[in-house]
TORGU-70864 format. One record per residue (C-alpha): residue number from 0; residue in three letters; y negated, x negated, z. Coordinates in nm, 4 decimals. Layout:
N
+-----+------+----------+----------+----------+
!  nr ! rest !    north !     east !       up !
+-----+------+----------+----------+----------+
! NUM !  Ala !        Y !        X !        Z !
...
+-----+------+----------+----------+----------+
END
This chain:
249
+-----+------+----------+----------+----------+
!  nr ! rest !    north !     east !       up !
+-----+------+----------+----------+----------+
!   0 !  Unk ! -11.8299 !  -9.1295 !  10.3502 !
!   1 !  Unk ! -11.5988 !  -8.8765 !  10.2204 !
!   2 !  Unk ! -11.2989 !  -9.0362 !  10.1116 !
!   3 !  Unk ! -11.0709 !  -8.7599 !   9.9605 !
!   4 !  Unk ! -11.0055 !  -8.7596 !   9.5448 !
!   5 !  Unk ! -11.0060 !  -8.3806 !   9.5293 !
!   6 !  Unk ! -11.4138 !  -8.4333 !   9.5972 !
!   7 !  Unk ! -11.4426 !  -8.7044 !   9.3820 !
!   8 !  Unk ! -11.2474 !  -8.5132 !   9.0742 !
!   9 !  Unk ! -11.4980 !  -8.2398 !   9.0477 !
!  10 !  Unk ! -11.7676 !  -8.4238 !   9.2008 !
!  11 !  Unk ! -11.8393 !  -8.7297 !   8.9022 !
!  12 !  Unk ! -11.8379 !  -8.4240 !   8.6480 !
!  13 !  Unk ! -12.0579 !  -8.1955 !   8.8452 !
!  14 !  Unk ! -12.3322 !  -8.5578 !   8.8738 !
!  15 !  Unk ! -12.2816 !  -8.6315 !   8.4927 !
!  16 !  Unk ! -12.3796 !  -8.2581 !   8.4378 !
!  17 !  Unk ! -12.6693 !  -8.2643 !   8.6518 !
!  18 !  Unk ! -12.7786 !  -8.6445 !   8.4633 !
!  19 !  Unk ! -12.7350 !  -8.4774 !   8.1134 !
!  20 !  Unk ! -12.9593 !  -8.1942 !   8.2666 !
!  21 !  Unk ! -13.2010 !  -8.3855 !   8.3884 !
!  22 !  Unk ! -13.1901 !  -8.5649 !   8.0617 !
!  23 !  Unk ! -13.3325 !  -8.2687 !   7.8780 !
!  24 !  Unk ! -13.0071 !  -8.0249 !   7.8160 !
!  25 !  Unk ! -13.1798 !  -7.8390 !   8.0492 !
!  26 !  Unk ! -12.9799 !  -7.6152 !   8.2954 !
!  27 !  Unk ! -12.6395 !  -7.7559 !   8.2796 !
!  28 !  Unk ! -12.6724 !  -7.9059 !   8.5490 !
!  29 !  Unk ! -12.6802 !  -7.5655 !   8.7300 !
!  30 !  Unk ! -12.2650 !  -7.5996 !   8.7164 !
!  31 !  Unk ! -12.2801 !  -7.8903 !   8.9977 !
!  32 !  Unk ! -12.3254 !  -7.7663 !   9.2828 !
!  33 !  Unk ! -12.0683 !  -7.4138 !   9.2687 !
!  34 !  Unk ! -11.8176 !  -7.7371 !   9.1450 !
!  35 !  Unk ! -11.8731 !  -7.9063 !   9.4808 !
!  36 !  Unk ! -11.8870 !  -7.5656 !   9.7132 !
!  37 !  Unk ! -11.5262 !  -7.5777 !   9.5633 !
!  38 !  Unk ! -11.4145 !  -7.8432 !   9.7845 !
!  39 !  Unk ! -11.6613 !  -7.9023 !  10.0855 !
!  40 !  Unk ! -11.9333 !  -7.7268 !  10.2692 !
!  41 !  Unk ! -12.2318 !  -7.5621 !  10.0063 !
!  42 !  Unk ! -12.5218 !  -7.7209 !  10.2335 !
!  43 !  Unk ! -12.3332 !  -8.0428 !  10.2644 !
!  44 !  Unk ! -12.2945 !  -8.0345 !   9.8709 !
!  45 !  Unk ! -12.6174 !  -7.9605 !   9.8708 !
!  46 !  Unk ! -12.7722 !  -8.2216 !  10.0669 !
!  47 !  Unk ! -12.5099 !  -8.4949 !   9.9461 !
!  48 !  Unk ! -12.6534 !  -8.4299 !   9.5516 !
!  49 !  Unk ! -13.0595 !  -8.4145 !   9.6524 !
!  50 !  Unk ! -13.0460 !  -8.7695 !   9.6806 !
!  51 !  Unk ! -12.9275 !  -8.7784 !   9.3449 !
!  52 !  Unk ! -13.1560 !  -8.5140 !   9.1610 !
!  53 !  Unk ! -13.3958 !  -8.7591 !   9.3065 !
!  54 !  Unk ! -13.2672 !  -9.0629 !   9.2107 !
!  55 !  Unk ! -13.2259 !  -8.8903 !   8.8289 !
!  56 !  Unk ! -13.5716 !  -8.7285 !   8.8359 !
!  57 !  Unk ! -13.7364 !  -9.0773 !   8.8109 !
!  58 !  Unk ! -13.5784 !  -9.1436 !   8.4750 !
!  59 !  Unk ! -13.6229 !  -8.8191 !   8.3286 !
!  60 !  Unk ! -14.0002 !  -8.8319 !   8.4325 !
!  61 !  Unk ! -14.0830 !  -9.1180 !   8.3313 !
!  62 !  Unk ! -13.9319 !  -9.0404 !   7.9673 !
!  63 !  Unk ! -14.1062 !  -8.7093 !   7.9314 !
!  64 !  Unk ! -14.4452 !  -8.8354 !   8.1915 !
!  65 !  Unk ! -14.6719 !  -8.7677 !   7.8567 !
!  66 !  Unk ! -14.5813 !  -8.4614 !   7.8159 !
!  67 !  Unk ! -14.6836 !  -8.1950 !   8.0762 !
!  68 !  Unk ! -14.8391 !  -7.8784 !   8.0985 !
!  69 !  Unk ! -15.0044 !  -7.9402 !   8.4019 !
!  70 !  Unk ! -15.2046 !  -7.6217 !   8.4497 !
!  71 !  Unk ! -14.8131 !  -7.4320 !   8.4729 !
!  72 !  Unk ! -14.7115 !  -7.6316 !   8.7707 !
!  73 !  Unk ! -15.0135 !  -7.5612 !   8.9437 !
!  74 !  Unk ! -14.9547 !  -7.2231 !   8.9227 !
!  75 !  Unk ! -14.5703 !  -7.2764 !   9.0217 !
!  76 !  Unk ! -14.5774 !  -7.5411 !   9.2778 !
!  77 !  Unk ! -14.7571 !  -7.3116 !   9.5868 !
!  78 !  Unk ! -14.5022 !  -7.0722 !   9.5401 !
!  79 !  Unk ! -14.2297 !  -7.3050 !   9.5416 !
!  80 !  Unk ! -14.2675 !  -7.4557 !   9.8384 !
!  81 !  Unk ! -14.2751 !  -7.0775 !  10.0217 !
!  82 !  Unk ! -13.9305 !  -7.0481 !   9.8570 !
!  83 !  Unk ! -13.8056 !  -7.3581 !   9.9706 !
!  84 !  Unk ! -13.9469 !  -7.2370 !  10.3549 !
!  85 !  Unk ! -13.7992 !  -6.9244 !  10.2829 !
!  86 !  Unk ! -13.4072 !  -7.0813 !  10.1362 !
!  87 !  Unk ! -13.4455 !  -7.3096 !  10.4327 !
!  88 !  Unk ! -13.4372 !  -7.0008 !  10.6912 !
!  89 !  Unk ! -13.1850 !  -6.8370 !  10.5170 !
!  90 !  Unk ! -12.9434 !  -7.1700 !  10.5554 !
!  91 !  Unk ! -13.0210 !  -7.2364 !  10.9179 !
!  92 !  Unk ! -12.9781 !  -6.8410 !  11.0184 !
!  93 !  Unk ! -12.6567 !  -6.8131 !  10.8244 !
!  94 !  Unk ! -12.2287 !  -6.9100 !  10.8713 !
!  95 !  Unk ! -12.1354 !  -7.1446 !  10.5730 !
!  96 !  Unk ! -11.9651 !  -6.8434 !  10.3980 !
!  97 !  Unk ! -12.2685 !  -6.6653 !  10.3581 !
!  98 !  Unk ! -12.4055 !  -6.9693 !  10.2126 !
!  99 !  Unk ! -12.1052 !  -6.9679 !  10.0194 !
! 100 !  Unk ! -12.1367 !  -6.5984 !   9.8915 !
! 101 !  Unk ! -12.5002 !  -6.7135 !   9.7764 !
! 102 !  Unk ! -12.4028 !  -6.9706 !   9.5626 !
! 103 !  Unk ! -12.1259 !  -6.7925 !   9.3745 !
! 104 !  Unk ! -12.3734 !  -6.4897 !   9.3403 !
! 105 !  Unk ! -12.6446 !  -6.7231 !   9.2315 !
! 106 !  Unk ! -12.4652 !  -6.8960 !   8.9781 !
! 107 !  Unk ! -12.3145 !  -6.6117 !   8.8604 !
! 108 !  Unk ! -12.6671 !  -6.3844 !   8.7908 !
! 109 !  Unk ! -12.7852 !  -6.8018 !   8.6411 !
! 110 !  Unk ! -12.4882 !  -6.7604 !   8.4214 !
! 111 !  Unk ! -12.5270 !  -6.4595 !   8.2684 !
! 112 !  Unk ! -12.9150 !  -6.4688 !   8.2300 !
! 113 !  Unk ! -12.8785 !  -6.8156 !   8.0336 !
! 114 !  Unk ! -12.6063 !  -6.6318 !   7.7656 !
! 115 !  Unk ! -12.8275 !  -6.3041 !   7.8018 !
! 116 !  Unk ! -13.1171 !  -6.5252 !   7.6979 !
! 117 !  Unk ! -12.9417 !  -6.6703 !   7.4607 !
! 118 !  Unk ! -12.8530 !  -6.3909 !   7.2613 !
! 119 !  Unk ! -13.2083 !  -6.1840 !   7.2818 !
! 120 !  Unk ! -13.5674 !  -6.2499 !   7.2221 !
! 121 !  Unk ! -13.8043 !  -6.4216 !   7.4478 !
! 122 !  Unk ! -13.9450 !  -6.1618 !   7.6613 !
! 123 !  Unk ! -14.3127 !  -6.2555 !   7.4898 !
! 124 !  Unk ! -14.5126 !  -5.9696 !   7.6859 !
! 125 !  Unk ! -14.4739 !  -6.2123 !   8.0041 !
! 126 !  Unk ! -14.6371 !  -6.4540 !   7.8483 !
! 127 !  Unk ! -14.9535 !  -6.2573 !   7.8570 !
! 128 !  Unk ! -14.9444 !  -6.1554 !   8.2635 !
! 129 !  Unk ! -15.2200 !  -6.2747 !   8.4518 !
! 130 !  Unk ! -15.1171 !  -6.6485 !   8.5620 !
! 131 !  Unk ! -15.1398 !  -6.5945 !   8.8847 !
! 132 !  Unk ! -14.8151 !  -6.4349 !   8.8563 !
! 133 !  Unk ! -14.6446 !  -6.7744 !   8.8134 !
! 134 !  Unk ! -14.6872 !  -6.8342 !   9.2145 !
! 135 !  Unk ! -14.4246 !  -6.5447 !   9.2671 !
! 136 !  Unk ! -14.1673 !  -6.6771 !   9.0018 !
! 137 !  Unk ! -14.2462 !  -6.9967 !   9.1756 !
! 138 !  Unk ! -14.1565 !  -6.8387 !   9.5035 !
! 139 !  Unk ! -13.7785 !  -6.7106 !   9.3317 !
! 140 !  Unk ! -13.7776 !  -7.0487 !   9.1870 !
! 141 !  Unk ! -13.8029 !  -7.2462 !   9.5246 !
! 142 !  Unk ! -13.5640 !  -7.0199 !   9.7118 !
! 143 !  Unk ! -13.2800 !  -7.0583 !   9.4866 !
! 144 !  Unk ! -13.3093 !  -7.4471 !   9.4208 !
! 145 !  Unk ! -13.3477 !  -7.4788 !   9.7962 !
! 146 !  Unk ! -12.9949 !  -7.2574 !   9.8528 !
! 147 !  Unk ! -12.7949 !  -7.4025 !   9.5686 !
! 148 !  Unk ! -13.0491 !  -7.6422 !   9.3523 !
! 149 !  Unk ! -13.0479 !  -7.3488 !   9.0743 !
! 150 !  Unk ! -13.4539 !  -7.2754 !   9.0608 !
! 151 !  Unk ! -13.4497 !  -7.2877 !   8.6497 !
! 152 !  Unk ! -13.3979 !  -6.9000 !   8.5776 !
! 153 !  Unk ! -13.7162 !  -6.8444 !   8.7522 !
! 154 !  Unk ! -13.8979 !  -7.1115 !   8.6086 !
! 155 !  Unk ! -13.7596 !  -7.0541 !   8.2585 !
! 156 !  Unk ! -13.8240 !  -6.6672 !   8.2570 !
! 157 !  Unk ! -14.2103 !  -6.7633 !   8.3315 !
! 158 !  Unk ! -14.2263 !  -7.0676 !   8.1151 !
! 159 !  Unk ! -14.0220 !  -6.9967 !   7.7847 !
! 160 !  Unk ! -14.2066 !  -6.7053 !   7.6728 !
! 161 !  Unk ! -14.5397 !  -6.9548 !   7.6468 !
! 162 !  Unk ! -14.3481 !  -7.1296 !   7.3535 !
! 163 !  Unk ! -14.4386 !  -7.4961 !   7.4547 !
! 164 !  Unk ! -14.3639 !  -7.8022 !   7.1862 !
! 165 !  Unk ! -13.9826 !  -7.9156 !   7.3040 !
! 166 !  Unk ! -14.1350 !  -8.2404 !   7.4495 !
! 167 !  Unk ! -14.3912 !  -8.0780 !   7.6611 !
! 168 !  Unk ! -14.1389 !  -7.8237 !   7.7925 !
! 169 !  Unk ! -13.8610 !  -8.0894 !   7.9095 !
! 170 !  Unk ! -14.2044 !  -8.3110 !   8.0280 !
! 171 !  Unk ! -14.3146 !  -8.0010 !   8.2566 !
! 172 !  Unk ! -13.9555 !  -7.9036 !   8.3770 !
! 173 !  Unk ! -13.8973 !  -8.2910 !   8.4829 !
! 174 !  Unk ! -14.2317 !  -8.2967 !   8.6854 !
! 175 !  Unk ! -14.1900 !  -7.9518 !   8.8452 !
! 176 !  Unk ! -13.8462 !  -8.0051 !   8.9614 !
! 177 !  Unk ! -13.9390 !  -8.3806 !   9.0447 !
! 178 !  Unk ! -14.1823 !  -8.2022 !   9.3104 !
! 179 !  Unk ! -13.9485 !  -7.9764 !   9.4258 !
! 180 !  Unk ! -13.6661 !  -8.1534 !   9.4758 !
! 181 !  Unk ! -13.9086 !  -8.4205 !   9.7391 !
! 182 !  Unk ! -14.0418 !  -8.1260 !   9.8926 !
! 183 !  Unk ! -13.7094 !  -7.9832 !   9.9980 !
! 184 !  Unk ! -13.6070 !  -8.3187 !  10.1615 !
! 185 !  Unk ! -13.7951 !  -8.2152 !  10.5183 !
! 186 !  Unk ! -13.5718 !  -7.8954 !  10.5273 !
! 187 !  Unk ! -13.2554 !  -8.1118 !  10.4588 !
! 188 !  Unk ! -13.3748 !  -8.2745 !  10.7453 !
! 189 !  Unk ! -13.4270 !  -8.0477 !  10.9815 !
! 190 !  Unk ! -13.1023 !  -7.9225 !  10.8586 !
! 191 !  Unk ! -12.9098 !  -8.2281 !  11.0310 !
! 192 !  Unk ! -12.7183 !  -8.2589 !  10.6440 !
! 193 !  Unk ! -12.8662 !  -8.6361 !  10.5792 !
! 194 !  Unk ! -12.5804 !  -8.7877 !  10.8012 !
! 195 !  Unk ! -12.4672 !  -9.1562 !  10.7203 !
! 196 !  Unk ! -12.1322 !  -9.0008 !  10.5671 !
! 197 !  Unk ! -12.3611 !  -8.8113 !  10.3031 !
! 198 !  Unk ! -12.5916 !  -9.0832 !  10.2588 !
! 199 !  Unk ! -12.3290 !  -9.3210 !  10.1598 !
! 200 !  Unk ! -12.1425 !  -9.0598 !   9.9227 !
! 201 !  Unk ! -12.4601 !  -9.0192 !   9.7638 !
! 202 !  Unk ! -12.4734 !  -9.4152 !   9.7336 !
! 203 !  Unk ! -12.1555 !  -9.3871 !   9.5675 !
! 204 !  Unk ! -12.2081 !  -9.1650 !   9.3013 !
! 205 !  Unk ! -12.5677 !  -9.3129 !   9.2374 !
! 206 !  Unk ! -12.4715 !  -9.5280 !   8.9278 !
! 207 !  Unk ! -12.2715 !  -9.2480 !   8.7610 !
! 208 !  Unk ! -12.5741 !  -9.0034 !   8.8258 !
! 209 !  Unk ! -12.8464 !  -9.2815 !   8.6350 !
! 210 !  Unk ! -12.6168 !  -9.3406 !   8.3957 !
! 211 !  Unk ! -12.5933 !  -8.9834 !   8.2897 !
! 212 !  Unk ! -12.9221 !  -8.9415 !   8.2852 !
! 213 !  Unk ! -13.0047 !  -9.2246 !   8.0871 !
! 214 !  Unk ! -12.7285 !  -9.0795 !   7.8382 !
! 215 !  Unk ! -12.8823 !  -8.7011 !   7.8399 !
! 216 !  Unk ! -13.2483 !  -8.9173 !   7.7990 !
! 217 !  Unk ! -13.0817 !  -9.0581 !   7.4591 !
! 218 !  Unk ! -12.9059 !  -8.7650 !   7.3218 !
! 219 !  Unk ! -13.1269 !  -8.4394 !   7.3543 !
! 220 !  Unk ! -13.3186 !  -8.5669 !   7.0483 !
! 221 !  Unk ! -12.9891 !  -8.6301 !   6.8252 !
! 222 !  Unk ! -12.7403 !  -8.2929 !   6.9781 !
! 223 !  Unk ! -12.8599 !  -8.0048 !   6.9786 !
! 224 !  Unk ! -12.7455 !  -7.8345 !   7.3643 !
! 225 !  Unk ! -12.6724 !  -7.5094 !   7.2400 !
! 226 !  Unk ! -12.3674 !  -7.5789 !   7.1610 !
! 227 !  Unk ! -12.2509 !  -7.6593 !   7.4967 !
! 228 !  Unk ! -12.4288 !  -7.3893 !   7.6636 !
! 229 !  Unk ! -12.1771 !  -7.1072 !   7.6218 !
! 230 !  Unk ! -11.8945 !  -7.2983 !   7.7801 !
! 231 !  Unk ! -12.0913 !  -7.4319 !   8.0846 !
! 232 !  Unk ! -12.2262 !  -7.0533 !   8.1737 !
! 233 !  Unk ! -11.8951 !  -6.8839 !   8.1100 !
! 234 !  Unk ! -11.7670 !  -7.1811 !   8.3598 !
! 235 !  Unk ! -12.0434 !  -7.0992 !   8.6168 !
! 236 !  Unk ! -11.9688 !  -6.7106 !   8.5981 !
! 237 !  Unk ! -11.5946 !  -6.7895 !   8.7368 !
! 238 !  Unk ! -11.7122 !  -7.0419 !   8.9561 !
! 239 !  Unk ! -11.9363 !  -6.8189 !   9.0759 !
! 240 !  Unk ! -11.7364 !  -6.5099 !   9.1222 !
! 241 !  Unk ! -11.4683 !  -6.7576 !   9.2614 !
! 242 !  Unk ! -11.6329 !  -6.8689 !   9.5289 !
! 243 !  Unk ! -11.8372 !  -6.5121 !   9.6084 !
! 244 !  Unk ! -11.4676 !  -6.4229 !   9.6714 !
! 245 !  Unk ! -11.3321 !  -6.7023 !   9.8790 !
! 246 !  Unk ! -11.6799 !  -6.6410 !  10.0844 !
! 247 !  Unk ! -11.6294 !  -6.2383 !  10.1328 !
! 248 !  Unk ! -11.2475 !  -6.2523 !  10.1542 !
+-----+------+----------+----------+----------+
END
């Protein structure tokens, strides 16, 4: 178990972000992970906070289990899973730092598509592609929740346009992830990252991770996340470009 505070001091905000996320505020949690790569390994943060997306993914499904678009996900799911093969041989090919340089990259390009977004018009032609073409968004979306548990661009970039009811978008984004997150557990494996150490840090953080999510559950129909988003992304660009650094220095 790891036992130093400097993990602990950015690792119970990076789990309350990802429980408010999988609440409903919907891509904060994307901040957790670059947090972590700050003070350990990127696949060990990784691995160490599955566990928990897991753990979190049964409250926020069965709040929103009414409310799915299922025909979406069957469209998305194929794809993910040959982006989760695909992340999977990128981590076991790779040094740490390249890992590293992935995450900071990824959460930078996350971070400025979410205030990009948030400033411009849904792009509404993609909502009339042929929906086959939600396997290959799938594909993006498996890859980079499999390197550094940051698949919603993708999946938000194909889904938004489609203008779903609030409910049945959270509902859809709970299941998909739900699926995704169980289907990356064989690669963890295979990765040799679900060691007794993690395991038990997981443990450890496991009431602070349902109890977020429980929160986020309660408050995305009072707050409205908007609010927030401009300081989390901002974050996640310097976290981003801070560790793309650290990795290429």
């Amino acid at each position: 178990m790891i036992t130093d505070w400097h993990f602990y001091a950015l690792a119970i905000p990076a789990i309350i972000l990802l429980g408010l996320a999988k609440g409903g505020f919907a891509g904060m949690g994307a901040l957790s992970l670059p947090l972590l790569v700050l003070v350990i390994d990127p696949v060990r943060a990784a691995a160490i906070t599955l566990p928990l997306l897991i753990a979190q993914d049964i409250v926020g499904v069965w709040a929103f289990r009414r409310s799915v678009d299922w025909r979406l996900i069957g469209w998305m799911l194929p794809g993910a899973m040959i982006g989760i093969a695909l992340g999977y041989g990128f981590a076991a090919s790779v040094s740490p730092k390249a890992v590293m340089a992935a995450v900071g990259v990824i959460s930078i390009l996350f971070g400025l598509y979410r205030l990009w977004m948030a400033r411009r018009p849904r792009p509404r032609e993609i909502a009339r592609w042929p929906e086959w073409l939600g396997t290959l968004f799938g594909v993006a979306s498996g890859f980079t929740s499999q390197i550094a548990h940051a698949g919603q661009p993708p999946f938000q970039l194909w889904v938004l346009p489609r203008d779903l009811p609030r409910e049945r978008l959270v509902g859809t984004t709970a299941i998909f992830f739900a699926a995704v997150n169980w289907i990356k557990v064989p690669a963890y494996l295979a990765l040799g990252q679900f060691t007794r150490a993690n395991l038990l840090t997981s443990f450890l953080l496991l009431p602070v991770a349902l109890a977020a999510t429980v929160a986020g559950v309660a408050l995305v129909r009072r707050i409205a996340p908007e609010r927030f988003f401009t300081a989390i992304y901002v974050l996640m660009i310097v976290v981003g470009a801070a560790l793309t650094w650290e990795a290429l220095a």
